[in-house]
N, C-alpha and C positions, 0 to 999 in steps of 0.2 A: 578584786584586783590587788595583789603584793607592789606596793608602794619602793622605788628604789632607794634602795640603802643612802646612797649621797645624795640626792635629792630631799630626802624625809630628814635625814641626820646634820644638815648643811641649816634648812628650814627651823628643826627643834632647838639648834644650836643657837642662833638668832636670837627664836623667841624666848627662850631661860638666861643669855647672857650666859652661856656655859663656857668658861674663861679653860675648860679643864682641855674644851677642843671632843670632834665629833667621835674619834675611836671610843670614850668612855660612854656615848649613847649606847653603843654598841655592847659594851660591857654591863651594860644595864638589861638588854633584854636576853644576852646568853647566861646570865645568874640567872633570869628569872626564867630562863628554859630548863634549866637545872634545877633551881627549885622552887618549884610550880608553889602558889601560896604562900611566898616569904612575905615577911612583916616589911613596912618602909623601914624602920632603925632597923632591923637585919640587913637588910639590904646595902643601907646603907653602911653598914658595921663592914660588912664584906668586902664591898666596893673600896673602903677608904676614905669615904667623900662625906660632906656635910650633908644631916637630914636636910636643912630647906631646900639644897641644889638637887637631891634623888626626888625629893615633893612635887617639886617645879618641873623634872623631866620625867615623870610618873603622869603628872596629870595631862604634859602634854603628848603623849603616847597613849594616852586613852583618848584624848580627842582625835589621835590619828586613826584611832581604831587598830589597836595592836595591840595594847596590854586593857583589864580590865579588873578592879578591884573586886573580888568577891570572896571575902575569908582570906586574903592577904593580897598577893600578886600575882595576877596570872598573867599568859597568854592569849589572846582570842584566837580563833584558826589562824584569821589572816596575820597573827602576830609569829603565829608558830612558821606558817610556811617563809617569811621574812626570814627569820635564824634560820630556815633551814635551806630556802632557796637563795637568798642572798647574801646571808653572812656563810654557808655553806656548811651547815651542820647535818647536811642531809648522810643519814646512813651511816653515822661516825658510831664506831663504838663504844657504848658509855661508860661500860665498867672501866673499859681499859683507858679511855681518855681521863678520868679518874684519878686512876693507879698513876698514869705519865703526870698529872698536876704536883704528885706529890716532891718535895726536893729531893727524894732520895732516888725517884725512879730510873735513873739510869742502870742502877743497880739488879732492877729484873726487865731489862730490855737487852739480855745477853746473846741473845737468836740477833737484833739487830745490830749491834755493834761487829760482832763476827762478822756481818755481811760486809756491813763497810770496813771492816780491816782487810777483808779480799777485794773488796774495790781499790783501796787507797792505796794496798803495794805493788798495783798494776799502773800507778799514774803514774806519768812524764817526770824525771828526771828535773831538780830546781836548776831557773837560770839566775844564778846569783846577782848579774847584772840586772836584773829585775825587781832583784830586793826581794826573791821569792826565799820561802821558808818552808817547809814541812809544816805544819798542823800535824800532831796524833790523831789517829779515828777516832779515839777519847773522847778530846778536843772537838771536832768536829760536830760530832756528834751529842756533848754537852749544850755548844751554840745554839741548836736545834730544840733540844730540852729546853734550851731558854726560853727561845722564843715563843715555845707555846705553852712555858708553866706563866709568860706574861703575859699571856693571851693576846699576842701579835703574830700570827701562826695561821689558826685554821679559817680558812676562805680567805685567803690576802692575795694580792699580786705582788710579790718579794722580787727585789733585784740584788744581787751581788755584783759588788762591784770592784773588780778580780777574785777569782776564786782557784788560784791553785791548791785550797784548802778542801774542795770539793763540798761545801757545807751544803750548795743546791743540792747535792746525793742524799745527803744527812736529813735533809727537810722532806726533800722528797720522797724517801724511803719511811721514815716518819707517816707521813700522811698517808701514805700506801698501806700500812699497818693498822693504823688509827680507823681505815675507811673501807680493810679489806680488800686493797685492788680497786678499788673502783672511785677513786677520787673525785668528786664534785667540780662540775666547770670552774666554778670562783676561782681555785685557787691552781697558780701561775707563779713558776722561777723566771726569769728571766737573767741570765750572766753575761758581763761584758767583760771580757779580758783582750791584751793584746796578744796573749799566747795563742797562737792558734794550736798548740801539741794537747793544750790542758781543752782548749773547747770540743775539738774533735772527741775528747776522750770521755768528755762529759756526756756529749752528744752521742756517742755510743754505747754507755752506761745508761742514759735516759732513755732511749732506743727497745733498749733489751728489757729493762725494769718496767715501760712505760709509765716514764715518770711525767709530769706537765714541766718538764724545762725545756727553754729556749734559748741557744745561746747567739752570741752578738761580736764579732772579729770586729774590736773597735781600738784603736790609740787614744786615751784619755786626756793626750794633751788637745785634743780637739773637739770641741763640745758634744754634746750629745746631739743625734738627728732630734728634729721636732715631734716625728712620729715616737718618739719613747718619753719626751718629757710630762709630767704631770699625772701620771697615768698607777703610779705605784704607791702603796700601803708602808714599805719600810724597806731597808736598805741593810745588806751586812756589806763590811770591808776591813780589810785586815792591809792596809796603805803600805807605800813604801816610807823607812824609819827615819823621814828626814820632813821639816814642818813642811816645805814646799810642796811634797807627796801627798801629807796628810790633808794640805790645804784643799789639790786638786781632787785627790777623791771622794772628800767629803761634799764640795763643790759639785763636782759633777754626780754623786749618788742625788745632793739638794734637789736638782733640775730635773730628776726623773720623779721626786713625790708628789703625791696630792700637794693642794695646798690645803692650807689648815693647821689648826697646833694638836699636838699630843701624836705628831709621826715618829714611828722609832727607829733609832739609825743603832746598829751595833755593829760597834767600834773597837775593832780589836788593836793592841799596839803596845811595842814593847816599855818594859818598865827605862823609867829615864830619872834623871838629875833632877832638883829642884828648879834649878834655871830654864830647863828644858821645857819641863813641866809646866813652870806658869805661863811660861809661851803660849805652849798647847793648849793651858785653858785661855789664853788670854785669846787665841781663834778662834774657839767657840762661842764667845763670848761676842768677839766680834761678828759674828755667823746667826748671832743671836738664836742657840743651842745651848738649853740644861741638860745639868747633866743630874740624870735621875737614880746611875747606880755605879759606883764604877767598885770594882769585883779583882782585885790582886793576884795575881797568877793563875788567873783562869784557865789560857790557855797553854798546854804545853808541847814543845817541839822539838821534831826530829833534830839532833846533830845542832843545835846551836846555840854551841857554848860561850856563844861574844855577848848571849842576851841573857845564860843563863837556863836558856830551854823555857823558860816562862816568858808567860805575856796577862797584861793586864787586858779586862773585858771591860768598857765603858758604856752604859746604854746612855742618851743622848734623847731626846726628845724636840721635835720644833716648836717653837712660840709665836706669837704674834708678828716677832720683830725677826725673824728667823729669814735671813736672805742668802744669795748663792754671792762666794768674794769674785770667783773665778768665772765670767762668763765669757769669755773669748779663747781663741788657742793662747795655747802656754808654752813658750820657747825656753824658759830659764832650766835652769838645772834643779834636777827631781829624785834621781836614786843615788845611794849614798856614794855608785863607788862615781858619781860626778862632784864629790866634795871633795874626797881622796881616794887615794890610787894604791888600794889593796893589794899587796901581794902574797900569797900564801904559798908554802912550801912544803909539798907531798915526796912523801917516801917513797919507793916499789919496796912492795914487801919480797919481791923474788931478788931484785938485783943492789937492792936498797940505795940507786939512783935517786936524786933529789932533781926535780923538775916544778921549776917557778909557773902559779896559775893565776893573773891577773886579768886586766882589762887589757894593758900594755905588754903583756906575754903572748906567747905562743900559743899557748890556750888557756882563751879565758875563763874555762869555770872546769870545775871537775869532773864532770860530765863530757863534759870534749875530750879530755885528757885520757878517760877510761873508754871510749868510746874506740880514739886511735891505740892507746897503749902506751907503754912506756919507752921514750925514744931510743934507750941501750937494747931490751929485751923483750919488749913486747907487753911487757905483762900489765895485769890491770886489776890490782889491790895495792892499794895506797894507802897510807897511813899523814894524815896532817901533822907536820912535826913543828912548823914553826908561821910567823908570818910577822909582817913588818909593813909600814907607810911611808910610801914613797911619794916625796913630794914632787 
């Protein structure tokens, strides 16, 4: 009988004092599904981790009956169908899972990126009152690369939490490759946005691909249902650029993870000020979140030249002390233009009419504006010539 992964991994954790937290159990018997026979300091060398801490969770995995020493490290059956039936390595393609660990592998993943740059020019139009942004397929699809060159990816229950970045595509197209079409129960998107334009389209996208995404028409200013909390492996989000944003969506991705330490939240968000900056770590910090990588202009984005088109990638990790700030609804002010009152000022490229697009305009985001047309003539190519804050 295949022993369940949190149940066995919760237990091991216990009895070794494993301070590193249960995903690195985990990381212990997918190396040694790879390489049947490694040495313990291999192992250990690979891993990162101290010989006594791999010693101590070696021996006790052979008393679970899962790994067994003989000429280094192995497997037992029941060790194998565990990675396979419940961490979900069943059927994955090894050469190619492989080739994708390496850092460059984006680079001949060019049949997939293509796909998703036909998906991603077909999404919804940003609502900037949203603090939504473009992600590049690039981008998108680098996040996903991450995820699974950090071995936080295959057989997980992932939640995004907003995704007008479409990165659930990006993983899930991923997996789909990795596995053939035929993806393994384990693994599970789950997306919560208040967009309904971006869920629909996700959900039609997953539909047609048969991807394992599910999405979720939720407003974040009010907590999560019970039924989603505790239930997830790791979290992406890409917040709105303001701390109260950052606060609530990290907050609320918190509420949907496992408990446990070493959960990975990636954290996407733009480059900021010093002052800004210590803020933001000084909330992690209060959230009691390390932070394990954080990666300068990871990502890069369409049309947004206030941020520079980049954004920094933060991976995050939870701890011991690792709590949710935000557990009730949240009534204060959350997207930027609730701080100030953006005005931007687009051209017609036919009649070169200037038409103000704010919160407090006529239309509020460029997408409205193109949508109806340009009030002298209709037309609908714009150019952004200027913009200013109005108090």
């Amino acid at each position: 009988m295949i022993p369940k992964r949190d149940l066995l991994f919760k237990e091991i954790r216990e009895k070794t004092n494993c301070a590193e937290g249960e995903p690195v159990i985990a990381r212990v018997l997918i190396e040694v599904f790879w390489r049947e026979g490694i040495a313990t300091k291999a192992l250990a060398r690979q891993l990162q981790l101290p010989i006594p801490l791999v010693t101590a969770l070696k021996k006790e995995l052979i008393k679970a009956g899962v790994l067994r020493q003989d000429r280094g490290v192995r497997l037992t059956p029941v060790g194998r169908r565990l990675v396979e039936e419940e961490l979900g390595y069943e059927g994955i393609d090894g050469a190619l899972y492989q080739e994708y660990l390496q850092s460059d592998a984006q680079q001949v993943a060019e049949k997939l990126e293509n796909e998703l740059t036909e998906i991603l020019a077909q999404r919804p139009g940003v609502d900037v009152t949203l603090d939504q942004c473009k992600a590049t397929p690039a981008t998108s699809l680098k996040r996903a690369f991450y995820a699974l060159q950090k071995q936080y990816s295959i057989g997980q229950k992932l939640l995004c939490i907003g995704d007008d970045d479409l990165v659930s595509v990006a993983v899930g197209l991923l997996w789909q490759q990795l596995f053939h079409g035929r993806i393994p129960s384990p693994h599970e998107i789950h997306v919560v946005d208040l967009d309904q334009r971006f869920l629909n389209y996700i959900a039609k996208v997953a539909a047609a691909a048969k991807l394992p995404i599910v999405c979720h028409h939720h407003d974040l200013r009010q907590p999560l249902p019970p039924e989603w909390r505790g239930r997830f492996d790791g979290f992406f989000t890409d917040p709105p650029d303001t701390l109260p944003g950052l606060n609530l969506f990290l907050s609320r991705g918190l509420s949907g993870l496992k408990a446990g330490v070493g959960r990975p939240i990636f954290f996407s968000f733009a480059h900021k000020p010093p002052d800004f900056t210590l803020e933001m770590q000084q909330q992690f910090w209060a959230m009691g979140l390390v932070i394990k990588e954080l990666i300068p202009r990871f990502n890069e984005y369409e049309g947004a030249e206030i941020i520079g088109n980049t954004g920094q990638l933060i991976l995050l990790e939870t701890t011991p002390q690792t709590r949710v700030l935000i557990n009730d609804s949240f009534a204060d002010s959350l997207y930027t233009g609730d701080f100030k009152n953006t005005v931007r000022f687009y051209e017609c490229k036919s009649c070169r009419n200037l038409t103000a697009v704010g919160q407090k305009e006529d239309f509020e985001t460029i997408e409205k504006l193109k949508k109806q047309g340009c009030p002298v003539c209709s037309g609908q190519v714009f150019d952004l010539v200027s913009k200013q804050i109005k108090k």
